[in-house]
N, C-alpha and C positions, 0 to 999 in steps of 0.2 A: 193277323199273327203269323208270325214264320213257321216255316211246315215244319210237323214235328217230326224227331227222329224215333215216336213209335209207330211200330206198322197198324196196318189196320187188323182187327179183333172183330171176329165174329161172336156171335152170343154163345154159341156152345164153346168157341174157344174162352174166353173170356170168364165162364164159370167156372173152367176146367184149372184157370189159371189162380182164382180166386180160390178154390176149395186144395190146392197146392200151398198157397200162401196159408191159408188157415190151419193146415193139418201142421205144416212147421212149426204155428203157433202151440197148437194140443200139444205136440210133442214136449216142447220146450217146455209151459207150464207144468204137464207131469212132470217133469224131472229135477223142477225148483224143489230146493231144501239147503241143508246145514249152510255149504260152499256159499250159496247165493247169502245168508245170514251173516255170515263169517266174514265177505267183503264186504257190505255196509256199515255191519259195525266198525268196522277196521278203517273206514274211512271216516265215520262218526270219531272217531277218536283220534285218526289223521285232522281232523277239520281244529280239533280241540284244543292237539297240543301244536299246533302251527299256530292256532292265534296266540297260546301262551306264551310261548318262544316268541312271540314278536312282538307281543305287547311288553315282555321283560328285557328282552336288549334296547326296545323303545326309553321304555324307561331306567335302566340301567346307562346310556348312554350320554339322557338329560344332564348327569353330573361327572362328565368324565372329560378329560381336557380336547380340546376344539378336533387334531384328527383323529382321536377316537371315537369321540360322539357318533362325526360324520358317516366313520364305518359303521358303528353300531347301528346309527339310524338307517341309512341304508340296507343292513340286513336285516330290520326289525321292520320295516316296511314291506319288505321282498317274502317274510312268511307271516306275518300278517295279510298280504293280500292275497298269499296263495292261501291262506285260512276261508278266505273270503269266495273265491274264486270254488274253492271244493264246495262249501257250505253252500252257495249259490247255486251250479252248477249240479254235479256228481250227487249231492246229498239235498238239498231242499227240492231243486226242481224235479228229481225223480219219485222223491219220496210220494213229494204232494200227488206226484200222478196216482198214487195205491199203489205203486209197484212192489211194496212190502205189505202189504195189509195182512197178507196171509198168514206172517207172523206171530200175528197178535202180541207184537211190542207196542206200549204205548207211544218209545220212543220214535217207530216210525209208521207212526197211521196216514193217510195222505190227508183227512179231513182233521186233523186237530194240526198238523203241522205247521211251526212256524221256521221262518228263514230270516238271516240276516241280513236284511234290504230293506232300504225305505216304504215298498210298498208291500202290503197284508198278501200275505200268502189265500186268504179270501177271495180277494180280488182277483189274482191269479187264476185260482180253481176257474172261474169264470170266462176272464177272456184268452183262457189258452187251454187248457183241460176240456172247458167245454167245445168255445168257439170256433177257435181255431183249429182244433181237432177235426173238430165235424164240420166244420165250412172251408178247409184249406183250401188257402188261393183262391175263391171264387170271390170277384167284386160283390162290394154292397154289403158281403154277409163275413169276410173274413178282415179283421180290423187290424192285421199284422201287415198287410199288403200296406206298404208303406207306413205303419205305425202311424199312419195320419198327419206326419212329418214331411215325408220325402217323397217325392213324384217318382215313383220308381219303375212304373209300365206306362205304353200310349197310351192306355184306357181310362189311365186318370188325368184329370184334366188341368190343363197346364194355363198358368198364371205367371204373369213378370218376376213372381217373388220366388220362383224357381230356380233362376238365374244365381240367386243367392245359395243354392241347394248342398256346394261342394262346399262355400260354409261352415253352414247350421248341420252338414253331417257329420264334419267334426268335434261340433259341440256336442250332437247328439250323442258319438261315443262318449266323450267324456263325462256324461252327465245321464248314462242310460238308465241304469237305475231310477231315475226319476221318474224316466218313459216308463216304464213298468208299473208305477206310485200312480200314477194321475189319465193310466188305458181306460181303468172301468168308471172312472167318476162321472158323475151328470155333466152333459156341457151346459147345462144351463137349466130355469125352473126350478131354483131352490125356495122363490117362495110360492109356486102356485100349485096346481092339484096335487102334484105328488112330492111338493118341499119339502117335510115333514119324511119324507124317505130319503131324499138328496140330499138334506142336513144330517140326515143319519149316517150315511156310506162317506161325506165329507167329516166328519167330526172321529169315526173309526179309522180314515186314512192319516186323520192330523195327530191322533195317538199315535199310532205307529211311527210317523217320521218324525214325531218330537221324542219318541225313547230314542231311536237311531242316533240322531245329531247333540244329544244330553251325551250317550255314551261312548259316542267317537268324538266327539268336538267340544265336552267339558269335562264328565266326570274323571275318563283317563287323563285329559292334558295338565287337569288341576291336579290330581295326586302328585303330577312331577313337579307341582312345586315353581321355581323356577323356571322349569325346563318345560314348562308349558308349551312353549312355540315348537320344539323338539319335539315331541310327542303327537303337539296339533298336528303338525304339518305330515308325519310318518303317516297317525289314520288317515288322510288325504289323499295322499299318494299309493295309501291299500286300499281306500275308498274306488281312485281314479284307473286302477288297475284291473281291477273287477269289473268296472264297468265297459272299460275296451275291450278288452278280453272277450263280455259276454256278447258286444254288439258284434267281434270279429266273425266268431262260432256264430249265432244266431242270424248274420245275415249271409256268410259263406253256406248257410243249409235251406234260404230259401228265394236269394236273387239275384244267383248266378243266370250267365245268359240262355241256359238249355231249360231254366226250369219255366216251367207255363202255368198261367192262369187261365179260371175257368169263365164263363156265363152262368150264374144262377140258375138256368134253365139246368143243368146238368143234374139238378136234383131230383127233377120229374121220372118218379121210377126208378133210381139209383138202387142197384142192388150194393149186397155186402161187398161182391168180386168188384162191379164198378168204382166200389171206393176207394177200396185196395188200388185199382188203375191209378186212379185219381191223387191218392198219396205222392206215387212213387213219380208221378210224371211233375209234380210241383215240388218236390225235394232234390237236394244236391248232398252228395256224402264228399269227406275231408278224410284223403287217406294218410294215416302216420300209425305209430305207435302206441304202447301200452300208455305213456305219456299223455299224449295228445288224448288219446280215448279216455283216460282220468279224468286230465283237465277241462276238457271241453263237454263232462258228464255223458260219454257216447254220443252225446248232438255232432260228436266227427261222422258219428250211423243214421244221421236224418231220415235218410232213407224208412230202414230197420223203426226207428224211433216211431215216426209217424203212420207206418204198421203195424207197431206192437208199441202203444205208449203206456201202456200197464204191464208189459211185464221189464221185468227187472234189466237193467242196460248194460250193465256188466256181461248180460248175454249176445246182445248184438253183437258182435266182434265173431261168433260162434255161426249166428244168424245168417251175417250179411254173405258168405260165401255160397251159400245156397238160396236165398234172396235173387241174387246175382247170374247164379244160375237158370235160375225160374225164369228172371224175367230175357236171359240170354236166348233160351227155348221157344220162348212165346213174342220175341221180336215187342218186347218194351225196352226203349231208352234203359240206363243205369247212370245217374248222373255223376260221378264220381271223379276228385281231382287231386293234388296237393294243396296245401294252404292257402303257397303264395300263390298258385294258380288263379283259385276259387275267388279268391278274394279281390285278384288284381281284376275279373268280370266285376265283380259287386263293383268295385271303384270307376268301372268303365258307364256302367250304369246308372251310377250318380251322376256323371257326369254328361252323359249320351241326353237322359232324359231331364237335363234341367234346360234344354231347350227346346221350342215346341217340336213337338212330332207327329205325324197324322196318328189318329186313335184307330187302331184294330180291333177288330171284332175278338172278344173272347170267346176261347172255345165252348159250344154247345155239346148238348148229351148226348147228340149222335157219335157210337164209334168208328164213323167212318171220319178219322178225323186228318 
């Protein structure tokens, strides 16, 4: 692996740096209340009336003569999928973390919540809440490192059919959401010792994607009537926007070319401050605005996020300048860029590793790294 741009940590520094990072946290939880309540809903109700509005000029458009339709459909897909994109995003993916729990609204508990996506927010809780949280970036144990799709480090092992990788990662944006639908499911063994559970987790994922594609891909296109293909094609194109969107934010925060992956061994004896290390050196932050921080649910604060994935994200923005600070003091990388920056690595990287490369050794638990 290329040498990384954090210095090396002694153990007494290393705690010193971790219990900095922690008290940030203490802080910031004492001082959640009303404001932090006051934007989720507000975004609850942003998420609600963008689908409305765009499901109504959707269909309001279906019977309107040919260029106005076009306008219409065009702006009823554009807040339709910014419905989708907050719901996703800003409001399902944070919620589900607990980051409201404390309120005790029903409407945002992270274990009952459901999201507008093909795949159960169940599933979710599992290979991302749990998983990937707690295994970030380390092979074998973190199932995000290339989604199981894309050769995206030496360390995994390259086959001819990689070649094809710039692709199938096109389609994979296109079609992310379904990455998400079909991460936790069995690969296989549905009828032998434990089938009888793999037809269970398969048969609760087939509910979920058959309410989705009933209520974006019949029950609204048939209300218009005629103007069925109108409407079909709008949820499509909010469906298809949502899903790029989410691949752009989600892989600009974890495979850019500065961020690193681990060796499993980095577990043996991991303390709390090592994790914290460990977070901040396999994430990459996206810098923009109030905007961008919306949209992209704070996952523009990767960083921040995967430090603090329960508490509320609307505070990272607060967070990350003293994050930033800390790890500026204690000589850790800060991985931080612009969009197109970010992004145009991830695109370097699809393309770099879809032919062979020698495999590097991941980093192990020593920090002398």
């Amino acid at each position: 692996m290329s040498k990384s741009l954090t210095r090396n940590l002694s153990n007494d520094e290393l705690e010193k740096f971790g219990a900095e990072i922690e008290a940030l946290r203490a802080r910031t939880v004492a001082d959640l209340g009303p404001r932090d309540a006051r934007y989720i809903r507000n975004i609850f109700r942003a998420v609600r009336w963008t689908e409305f509005s765009g499901r109504a000029l959707l269909m309001i458009g279906a019977f309107l003569p040919t260029p106005w339709m076009w306008a219409f459909w065009a702006l009823g897909a554009l807040s339709l999928g910014l419905s989708k994109i907050l719901d996703n995003m800003e409001l399902g993916h944070n919620v589900i973390h607990g980051q409201f729990d404390w309120m005790g609204d029903p409407k945002f508990q992270g274990k009952t919540f459901e999201w507008d996506i093909v795949g159960t927010s169940e599933n979710w809780r599992k290979t991302h809440n749990f998983r990937h949280h707690t295994y970030t970036n380390i092979h074998g144990l973190d199932d995000d490192i290339g989604y199981g799709v894309l050769r995206l480090f030496p360390e995994q092992k390259w086959t001819p059919v990689a070649l094809l990788q710039p692709i199938y990662a096109v389609l994979f944006a296109l079609f992310f959401q379904w990455g998400v639908a079909i991460q936790n499911l069995p690969k296989g063994g549905y009828f032998g010792k434990h089938g009888k559970t793999a037809r269970g987790e398969l048969k609760i994922a087939g509910r979920k994607i058959s309410r989705q594609l009933i209520k974006d891909y019949l029950i609204f296109p048939a209300l218009a009537g005629p103007g069925f293909l109108v409407v079909l094609t709008g949820n499509v194109l909010a469906n298809v926007m949502r899903s790029v969107w989410t691949y752009v934010i989600i892989f600009c925060g974890h495979f850019t070319t500065e961020v690193e992956t681990f060796h499993r061994s980095v577990l043996k004896n991991e303390t709390r401050a090592h994790w914290y290390w460990r977070q901040i050196r396999g994430s990459s932050n996206i810098s923009g605005g109030f905007a961008l921080n919306t949209l992209s649910g704070n996952l523009s604060h990767q960083i921040e996020h995967h430090l603090f994935p329960d508490v509320p994200a609307n505070r990272y923005v607060e967070m990350a300048p003293v994050v930033r600070d800390i790890c500026r003091r204690y000589g850790v990388h800060y991985n931080t860029g612009s969009l197109v920056g970010q992004f145009s690595q991830v695109i370097w990287r699809i393309l770099r590793h879809s032919f062979p490369s020698r495999p590097r050794r991941a980093r192990v638990a020593s920090l002398q790294s």
